[in-house]
C-alpha positions in Angstrom: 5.2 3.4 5.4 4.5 6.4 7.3 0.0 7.3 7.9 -0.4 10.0 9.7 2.2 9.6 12.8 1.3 12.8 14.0 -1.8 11.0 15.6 -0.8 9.2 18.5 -4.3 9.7 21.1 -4.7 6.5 23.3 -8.0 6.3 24.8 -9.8 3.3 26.3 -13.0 3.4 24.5 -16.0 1.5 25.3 -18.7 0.9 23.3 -22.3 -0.6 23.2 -23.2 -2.0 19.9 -26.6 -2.6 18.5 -27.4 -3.9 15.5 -30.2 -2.8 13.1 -31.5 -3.2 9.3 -31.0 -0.9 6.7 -30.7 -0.6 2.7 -27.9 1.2 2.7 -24.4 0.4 4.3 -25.6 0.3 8.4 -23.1 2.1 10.8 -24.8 0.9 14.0 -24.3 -2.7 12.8 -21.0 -4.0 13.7 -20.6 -7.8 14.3 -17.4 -8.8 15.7 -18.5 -12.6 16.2 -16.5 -15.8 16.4 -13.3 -17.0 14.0 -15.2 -18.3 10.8 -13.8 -22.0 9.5 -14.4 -22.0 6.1 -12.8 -21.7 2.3 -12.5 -19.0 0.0 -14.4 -19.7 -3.8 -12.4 -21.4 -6.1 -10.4 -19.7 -8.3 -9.4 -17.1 -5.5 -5.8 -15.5 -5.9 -3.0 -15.3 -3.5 0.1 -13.5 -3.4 2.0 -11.0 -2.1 3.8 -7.9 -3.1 5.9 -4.8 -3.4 7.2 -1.8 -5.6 10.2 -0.7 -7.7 11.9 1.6 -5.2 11.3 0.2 -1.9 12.9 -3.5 -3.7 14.9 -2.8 -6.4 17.9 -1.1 -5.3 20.5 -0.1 -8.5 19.2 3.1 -8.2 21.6 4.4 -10.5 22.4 1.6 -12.7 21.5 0.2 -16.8 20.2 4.1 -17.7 18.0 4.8 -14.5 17.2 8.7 -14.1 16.5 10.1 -11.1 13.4 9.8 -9.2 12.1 12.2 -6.9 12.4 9.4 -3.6 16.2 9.0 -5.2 16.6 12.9 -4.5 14.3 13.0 -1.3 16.1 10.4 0.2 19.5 11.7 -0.3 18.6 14.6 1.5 20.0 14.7 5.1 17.5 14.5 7.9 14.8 13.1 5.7 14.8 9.5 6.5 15.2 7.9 9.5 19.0 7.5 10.1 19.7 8.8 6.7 18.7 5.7 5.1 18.5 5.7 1.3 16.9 2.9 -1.1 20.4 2.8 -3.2 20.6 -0.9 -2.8 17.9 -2.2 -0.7 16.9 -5.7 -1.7 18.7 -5.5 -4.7 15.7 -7.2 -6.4 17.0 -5.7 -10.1 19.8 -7.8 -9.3 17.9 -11.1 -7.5 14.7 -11.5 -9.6 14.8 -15.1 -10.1 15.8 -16.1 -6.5 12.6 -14.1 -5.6 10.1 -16.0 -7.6 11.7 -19.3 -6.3 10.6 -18.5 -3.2 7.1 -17.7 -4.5 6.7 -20.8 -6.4 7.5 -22.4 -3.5 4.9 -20.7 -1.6 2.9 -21.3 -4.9 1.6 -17.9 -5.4 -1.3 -17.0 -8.4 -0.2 -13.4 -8.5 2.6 -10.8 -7.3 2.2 -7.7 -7.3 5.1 -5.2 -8.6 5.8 -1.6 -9.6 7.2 -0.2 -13.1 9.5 2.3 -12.3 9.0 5.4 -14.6 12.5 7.0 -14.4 13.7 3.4 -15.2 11.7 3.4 -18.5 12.1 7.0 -19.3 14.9 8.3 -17.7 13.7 12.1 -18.3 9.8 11.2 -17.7 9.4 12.0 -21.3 9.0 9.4 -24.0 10.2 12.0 -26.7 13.7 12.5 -25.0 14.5 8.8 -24.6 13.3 5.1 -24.3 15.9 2.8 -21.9 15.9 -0.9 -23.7 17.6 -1.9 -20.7 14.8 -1.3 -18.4 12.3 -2.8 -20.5 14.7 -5.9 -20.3 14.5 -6.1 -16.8 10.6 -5.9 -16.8 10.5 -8.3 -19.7 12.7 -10.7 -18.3 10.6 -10.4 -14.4 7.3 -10.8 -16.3 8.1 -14.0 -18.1 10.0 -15.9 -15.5 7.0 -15.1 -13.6 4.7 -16.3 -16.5 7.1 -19.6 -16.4 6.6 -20.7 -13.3 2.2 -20.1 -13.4 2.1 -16.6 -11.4 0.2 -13.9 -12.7 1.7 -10.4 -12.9 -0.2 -7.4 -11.4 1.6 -4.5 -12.4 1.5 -0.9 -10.7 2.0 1.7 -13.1 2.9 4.6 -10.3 4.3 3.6 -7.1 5.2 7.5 -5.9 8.6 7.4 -7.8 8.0 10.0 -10.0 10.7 11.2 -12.8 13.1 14.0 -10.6 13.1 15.8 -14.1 9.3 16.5 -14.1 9.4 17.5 -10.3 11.9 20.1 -10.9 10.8 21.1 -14.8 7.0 21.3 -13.8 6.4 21.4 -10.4 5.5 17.5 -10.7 1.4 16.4 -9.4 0.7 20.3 -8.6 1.1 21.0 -12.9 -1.6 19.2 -15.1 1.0 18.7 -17.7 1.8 14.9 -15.7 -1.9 13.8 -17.0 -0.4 13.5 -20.8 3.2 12.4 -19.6 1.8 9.5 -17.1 -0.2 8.6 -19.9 2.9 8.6 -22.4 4.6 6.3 -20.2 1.3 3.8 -19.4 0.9 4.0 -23.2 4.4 2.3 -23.8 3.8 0.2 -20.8 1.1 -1.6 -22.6 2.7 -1.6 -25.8 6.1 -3.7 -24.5 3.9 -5.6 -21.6 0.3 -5.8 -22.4 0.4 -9.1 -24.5 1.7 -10.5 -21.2 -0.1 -8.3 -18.7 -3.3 -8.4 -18.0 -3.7 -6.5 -14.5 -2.6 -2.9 -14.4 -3.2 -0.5 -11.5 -2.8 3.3 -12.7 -1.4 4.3 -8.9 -0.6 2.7 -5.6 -2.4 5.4 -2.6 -2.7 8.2 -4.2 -3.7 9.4 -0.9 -0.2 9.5 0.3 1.1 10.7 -2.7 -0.8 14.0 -2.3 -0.8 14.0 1.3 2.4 13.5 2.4 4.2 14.5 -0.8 2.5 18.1 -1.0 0.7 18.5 2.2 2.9 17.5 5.5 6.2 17.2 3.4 7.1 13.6 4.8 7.3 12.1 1.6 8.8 13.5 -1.9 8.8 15.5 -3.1 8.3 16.8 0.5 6.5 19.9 0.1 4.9 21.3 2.8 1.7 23.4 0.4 -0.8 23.5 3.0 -4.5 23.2 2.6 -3.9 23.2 -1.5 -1.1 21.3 -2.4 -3.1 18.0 -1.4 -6.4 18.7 -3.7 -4.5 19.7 -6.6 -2.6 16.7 -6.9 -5.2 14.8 -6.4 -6.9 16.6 -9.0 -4.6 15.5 -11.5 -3.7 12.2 -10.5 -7.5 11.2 -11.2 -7.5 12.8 -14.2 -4.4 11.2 -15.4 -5.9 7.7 -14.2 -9.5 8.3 -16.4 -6.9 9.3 -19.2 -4.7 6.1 -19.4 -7.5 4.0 -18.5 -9.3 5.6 -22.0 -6.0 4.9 -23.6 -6.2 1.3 -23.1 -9.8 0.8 -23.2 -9.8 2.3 -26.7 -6.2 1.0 -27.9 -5.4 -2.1 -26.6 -8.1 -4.0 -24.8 -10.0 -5.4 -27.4 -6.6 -7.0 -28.5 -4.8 -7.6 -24.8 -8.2 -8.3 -22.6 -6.9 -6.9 -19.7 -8.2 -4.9 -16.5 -7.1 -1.8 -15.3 -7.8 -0.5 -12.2 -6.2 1.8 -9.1 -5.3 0.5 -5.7 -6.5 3.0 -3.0 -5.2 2.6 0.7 -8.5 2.7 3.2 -8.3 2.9 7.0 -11.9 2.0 8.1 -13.0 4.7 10.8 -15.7 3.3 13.4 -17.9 5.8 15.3 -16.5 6.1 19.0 -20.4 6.6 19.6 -22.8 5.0 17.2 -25.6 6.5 18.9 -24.5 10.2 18.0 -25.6 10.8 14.7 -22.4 13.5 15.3 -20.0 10.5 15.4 -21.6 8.5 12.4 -21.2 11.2 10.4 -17.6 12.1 11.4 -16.9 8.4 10.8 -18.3 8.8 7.3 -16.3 12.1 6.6 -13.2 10.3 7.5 -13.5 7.5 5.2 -14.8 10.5 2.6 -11.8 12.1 2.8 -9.4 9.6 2.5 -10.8 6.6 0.3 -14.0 8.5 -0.9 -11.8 11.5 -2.3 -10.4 9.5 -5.2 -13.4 6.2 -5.2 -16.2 9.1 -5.4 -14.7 10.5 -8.9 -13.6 7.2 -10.4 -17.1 5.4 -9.8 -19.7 8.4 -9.7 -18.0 11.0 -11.7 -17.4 13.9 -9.0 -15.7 14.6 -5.1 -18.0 13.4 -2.5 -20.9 16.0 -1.6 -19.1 16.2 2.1 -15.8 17.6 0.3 -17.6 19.6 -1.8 -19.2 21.4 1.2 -16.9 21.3 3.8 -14.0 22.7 1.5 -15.8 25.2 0.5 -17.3 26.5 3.4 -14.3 27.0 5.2 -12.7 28.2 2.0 -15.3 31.2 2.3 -15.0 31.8 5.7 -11.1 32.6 5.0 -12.1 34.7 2.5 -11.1 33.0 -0.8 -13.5 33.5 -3.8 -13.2 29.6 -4.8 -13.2 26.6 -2.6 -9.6 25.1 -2.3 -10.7 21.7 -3.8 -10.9 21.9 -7.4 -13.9 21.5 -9.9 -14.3 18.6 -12.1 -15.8 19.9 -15.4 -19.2 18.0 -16.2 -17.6 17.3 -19.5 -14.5 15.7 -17.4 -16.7 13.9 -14.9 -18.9 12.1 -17.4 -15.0 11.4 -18.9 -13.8 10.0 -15.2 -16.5 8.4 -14.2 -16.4 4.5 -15.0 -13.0 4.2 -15.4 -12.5 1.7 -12.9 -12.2 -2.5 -14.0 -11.4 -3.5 -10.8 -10.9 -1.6 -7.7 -7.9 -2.4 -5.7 -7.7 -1.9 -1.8 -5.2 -1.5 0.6 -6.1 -2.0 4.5 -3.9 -2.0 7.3 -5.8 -0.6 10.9 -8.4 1.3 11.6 -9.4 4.2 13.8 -12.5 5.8 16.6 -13.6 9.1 15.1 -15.5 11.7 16.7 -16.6 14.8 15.9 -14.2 18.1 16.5 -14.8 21.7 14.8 -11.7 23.2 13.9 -12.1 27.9 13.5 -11.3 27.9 9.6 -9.0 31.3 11.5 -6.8 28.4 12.7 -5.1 27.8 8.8 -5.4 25.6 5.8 -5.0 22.6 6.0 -6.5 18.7 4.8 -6.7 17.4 8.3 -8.8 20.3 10.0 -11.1 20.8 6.8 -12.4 17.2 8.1 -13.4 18.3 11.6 -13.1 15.1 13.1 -10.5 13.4 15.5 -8.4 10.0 15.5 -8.4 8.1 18.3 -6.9 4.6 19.2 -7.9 1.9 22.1 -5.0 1.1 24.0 -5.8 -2.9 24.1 -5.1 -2.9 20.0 -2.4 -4.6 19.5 0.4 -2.3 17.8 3.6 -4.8 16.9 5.3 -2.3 14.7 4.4 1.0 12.9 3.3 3.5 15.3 0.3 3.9 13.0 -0.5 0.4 12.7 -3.2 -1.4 15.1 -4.3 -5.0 14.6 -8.4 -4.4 14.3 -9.4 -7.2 12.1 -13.4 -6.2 12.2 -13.0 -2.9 10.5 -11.3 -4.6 7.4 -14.8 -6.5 6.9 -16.6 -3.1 7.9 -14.4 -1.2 4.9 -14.9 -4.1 2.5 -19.0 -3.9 3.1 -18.7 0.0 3.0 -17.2 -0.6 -0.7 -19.9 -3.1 -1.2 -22.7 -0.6 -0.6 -21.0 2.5 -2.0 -19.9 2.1 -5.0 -22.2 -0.8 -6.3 -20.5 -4.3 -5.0 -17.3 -4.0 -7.7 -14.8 -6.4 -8.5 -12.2 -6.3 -5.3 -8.9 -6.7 -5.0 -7.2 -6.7 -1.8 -3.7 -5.5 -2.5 -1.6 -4.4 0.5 -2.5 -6.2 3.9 0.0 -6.8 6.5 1.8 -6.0 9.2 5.7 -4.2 10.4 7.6 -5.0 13.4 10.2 -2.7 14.8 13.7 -3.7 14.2 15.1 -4.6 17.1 18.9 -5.5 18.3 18.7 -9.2 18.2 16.1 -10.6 15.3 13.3 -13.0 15.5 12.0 -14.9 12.5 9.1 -16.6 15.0 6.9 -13.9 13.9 4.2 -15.0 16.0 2.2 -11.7 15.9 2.2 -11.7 11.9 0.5 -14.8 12.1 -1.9 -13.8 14.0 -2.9 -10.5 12.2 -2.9 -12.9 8.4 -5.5 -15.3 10.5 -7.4 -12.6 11.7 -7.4 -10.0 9.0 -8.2 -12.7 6.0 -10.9 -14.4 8.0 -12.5 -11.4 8.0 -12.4 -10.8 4.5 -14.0 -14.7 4.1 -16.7 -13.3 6.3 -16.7 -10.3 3.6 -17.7 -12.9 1.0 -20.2 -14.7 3.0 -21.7 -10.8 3.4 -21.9 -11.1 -1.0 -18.5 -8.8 -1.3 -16.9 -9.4 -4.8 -13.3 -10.0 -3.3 -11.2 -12.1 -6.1 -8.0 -11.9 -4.5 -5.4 -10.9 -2.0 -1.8 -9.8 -1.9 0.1 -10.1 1.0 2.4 -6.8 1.7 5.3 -7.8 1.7 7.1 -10.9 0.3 10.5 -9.0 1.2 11.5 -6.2 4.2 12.5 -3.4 2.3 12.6 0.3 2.2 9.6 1.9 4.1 9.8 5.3 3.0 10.4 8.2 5.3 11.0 5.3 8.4 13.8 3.6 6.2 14.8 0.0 7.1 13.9 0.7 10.8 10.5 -1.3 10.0 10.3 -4.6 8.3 6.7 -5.6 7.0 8.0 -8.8 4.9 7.4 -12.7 4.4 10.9 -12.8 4.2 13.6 -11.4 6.3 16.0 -9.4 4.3 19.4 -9.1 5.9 20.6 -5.4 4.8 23.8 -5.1 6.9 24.6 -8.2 3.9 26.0 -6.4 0.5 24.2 -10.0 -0.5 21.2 -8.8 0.7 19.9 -12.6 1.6 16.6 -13.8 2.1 15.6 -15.7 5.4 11.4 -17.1 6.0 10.1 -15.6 8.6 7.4 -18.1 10.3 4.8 -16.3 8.5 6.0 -17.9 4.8 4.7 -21.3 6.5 1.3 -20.1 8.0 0.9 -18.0 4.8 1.9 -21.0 2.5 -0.7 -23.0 4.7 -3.5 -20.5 3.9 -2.8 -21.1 0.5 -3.0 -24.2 0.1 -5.9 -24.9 2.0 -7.6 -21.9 0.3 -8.6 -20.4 3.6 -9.5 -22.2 7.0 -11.0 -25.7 6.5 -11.4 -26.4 10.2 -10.2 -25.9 13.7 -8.2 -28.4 14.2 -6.5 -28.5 11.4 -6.1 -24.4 11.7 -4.3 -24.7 15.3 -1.4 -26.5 13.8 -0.5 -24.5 11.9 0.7 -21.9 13.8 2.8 -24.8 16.0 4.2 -26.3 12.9 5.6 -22.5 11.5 7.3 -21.7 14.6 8.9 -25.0 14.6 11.0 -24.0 11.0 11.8 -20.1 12.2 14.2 -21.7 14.7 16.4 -23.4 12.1 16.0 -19.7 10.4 17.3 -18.1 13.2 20.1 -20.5 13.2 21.0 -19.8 10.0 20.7 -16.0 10.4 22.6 -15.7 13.9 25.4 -18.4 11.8 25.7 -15.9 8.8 26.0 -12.1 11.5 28.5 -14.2 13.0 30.8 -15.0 10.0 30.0 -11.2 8.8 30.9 -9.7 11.6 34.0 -11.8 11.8 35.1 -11.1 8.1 35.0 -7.5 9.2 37.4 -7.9 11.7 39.9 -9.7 9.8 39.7 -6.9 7.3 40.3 -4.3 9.9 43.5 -6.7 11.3 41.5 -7.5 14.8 41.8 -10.6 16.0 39.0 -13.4 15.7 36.8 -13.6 18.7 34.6 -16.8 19.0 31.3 -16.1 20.5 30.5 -17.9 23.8 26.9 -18.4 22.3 24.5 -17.5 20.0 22.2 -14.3 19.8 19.4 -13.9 18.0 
């Protein structure tokens, strides 16, 4: 997964906090108090999650067509050493083995993606249907069903049709609102009688960011200070339009809930006594969760879009702002169209205030006039993006609270990557941490009256991560790729995460510090396993290439 890597500022950052009333959300209130012992409601889901192309793997196999991350990926000097998701997990192939291990973890949910191309090979419903991918995702849903864990299914996980990309121009061409909705349409005809949770899109933020802005993901076009808003533009247009299409077709038959899973780095004020910072702060989250919340719950772009946009559209001289106009007729249609909101949270940032001279270019990052910043002392295990900064995961979830009228939550990506190194460790001490620290702050969410029904791990499995490849590993489970098997190996985190569960949260202290004694104790026979398993790979290879056997002297892991 790749946010913004660009910004890489370290500053040590200190700050006096004060806390204050107010009606509204308070951005000079931020409590970072003590670990909170306590349980979750009952009736609370847990599980964990993925998406088609990042797991699956037979990217050519059963009728597939071509997706646009098939194509992006197979260009040279794309991914990080040239990495493609051909194979990956090779979930198509290892379904069942998966939801073993989440029975055993006893999951009430997992999250999953329906790969368009899969379904319609051409994007298009007209030109043909592929049975055999609507056998897979029959045959994942009800083994899934079978063993009591509830499907949440992701209707666009970036892996648009390659067909519609090069035909139409893909997100930029408003002709993908009726397509999307062709395909989401046949989704809940084939799954809906089982399926009861649908999100339209996964982070549309990326997809219009880094698909059409930077160029770091697919279809990696580089359409600077337009290409961004007018994908966006259609991708909530195309979300109001399917989630009509099963509000007036199937829910009063199917019952279900359709929703869209936004990704949303808080942004904290480095000062919260400039009103300068606050705002920033505000403008940040705007601009990256508000862009696509704002429509879905209130009908239109927040007002700081609107007028930022615009006003350094006119100072470059263009007649019309560069972020496109809702119709009233299409914002009465857009707004509402949201069940359940679903939220994906990962770190968080210090924003100040910067002008950037609209002379300097278009582009989505400087229409915000703010900067990034980091504090050293976060702890960064993995992603260079990625800082462990539990409090602002509470601060998002009571923004959302406050903005957009306390709706029904979701949390569904929250975790943490780790760099692959040379020798492995499955004692992933620091992924325990950040799932203590970032889910107790969602409990203290609750207590604050957030309307959080559930959370989804990200990931069960290592897999794919985009533009980085397989050079960062974010699962439950560690996924041995050098393997054409492709076996699965619990990571300490599957026991501390398994113990969450059960307890449904953190019944006390005591009880709490074993756990994290208790998971590292079962990595070690892991790591056995794996170091036993590179071992006899390794040595298989050499007897294929006529070398002879070489016993190690001891084992590295």
């Amino acid at each position: 997964m790749s946010l913004q890597r660009m910004l890489k500022l370290h500053y040590v950052l200190v700050l006096v906090l004060c806390v204050s009333a107010s009606e509204d959300f308070d951005w000079t209130k931020n409590e970072r108090g003590s670990f909170y012992y306590g349980t979750f409601p009952t009736g609370f889901s847990w599980g964990a999650g993925g998406s088609a192309y990042q797991t699956e793997g037979a990217w050519d196999k059963d009728g597939k067509g071509m997706s646009i991350w098939d194509v992006f990926a197979h260009k040279k000097g794309k991914i990080f050493l040239n990495d493609t998701a051909d194979h990956s997990c090779e979930g198509y192939y290892k379904f069942k083995d998966d939801i073993t291990l989440m029975k055993d973890m006893k999951f009430n949910h997992y999250r999953f993606s329906i790969s368009w191309p899969r379904i319609f090979p051409n994007g298009i419903k007209a030109d043909h249907i592929n049975e055999k991918g609507i056998k897979y995702y029959d045959d994942l849903i009800n083994m899934l069903l079978d063993n009591n864990i509830t499907p949440i299914v992701t209707l666009y996980h970036w892996d648009l049709p390659q067909v519609l990309q090069e035909k139409y121009g893909g997100w930029q061409n408003v002709s993908m609102v009726n397509y999307f909705n062709d395909f989401a349409n046949l989704c809940f005809e084939r799954f809906g009688d089982r399926v009861k949770y649908w999100i339209t899109f996964n982070n549309p933020w990326s997809s219009a960011v880094e698909g059409y802005e930077t160029g770091e993901h697919a279809p990696g076009l580089k359409m600077r200070g337009t290409g961004a808003y007018k994908a966006a533009h259609h991708i909530i247009k195309a979300h109001a339009k399917v989630w009509h299409t099963y509000d007036t077709q199937w829910r009063s038959k199917q019952k279900g809930l359709v929703g869209i899973s936004l990704l949303a780095d808080w942004g904290e004020p480095v000062d919260i006594t400039n009103q300068r910072d606050i705002e920033a702060a505000e403008r940040y989250v705007q601009f990256y969760m508000g862009w696509f919340a704002t429509p879905i719950f209130n009908g239109d772009y927040p007002q700081v879009m609107k007028d930022y946009i615009g006003r350094k559209s006119a100072q470059q001289g263009l007649g019309t702002s560069r972020l496109p106009v809702f119709s009233s007729q299409e914002k009465s249609y857009i707004k509402g169209t949201c069940d359940f909101l679903g939220i994906g949270h990962f770190t968080t940032r210090y924003i100040t205030q910067k002008n950037y001279p609209s002379g300097r270019g278009n582009s989505y990052f400087t229409d915000r006039d703010l900067v990034e910043l980091v504090d050293p002392r976060w702890p960064d295990p993995g992603s260079e993006w990625l800082y462990s900064v539990p409090w602002g995961f509470r601060r998002l979830l009571n923004f959302v609270k406050t903005q957009y009228g306390n709706p029904m939550i979701y949390v569904t990506e929250n975790g943490v990557s780790e760099k692959v190194q040379r020798c492995t460790d499955l004692c992933d001490d620091w992924r325990m941490q950040y799932f203590k620290d970032y889910i107790n702050e969602m409990l203290k969410a609750l207590k604050d009256g957030v309307n959080v029904k559930g959370y989804t791990a990200w990931s069960l499995l290592d897999k794919f991560e985009w533009d980085e490849g397989f050079s960062e590993r974010f699962g439950l489970f560690y996924v041995d790729f050098l393997n054409k098997n492709k076996p699965r190996y619990p990571k300490a985190s599957v026991q501390y995460y398994k113990r969450i569960i059960s307890s449904n949260g953190f019944p006390n202290q005591r009880e709490v510090e074993s756990w994290r004694r208790k998971a590292t104790e079962t990595c070690s026979s892991s790591n056995q396993l794996l170091a036993a398993a590179r071992r006899k790979s390794q040595q298989d290879n050499k007897e294929q290439a006529g070398m002879p056997k070489v016993w190690p002297v001891h084992d590295e892991v």
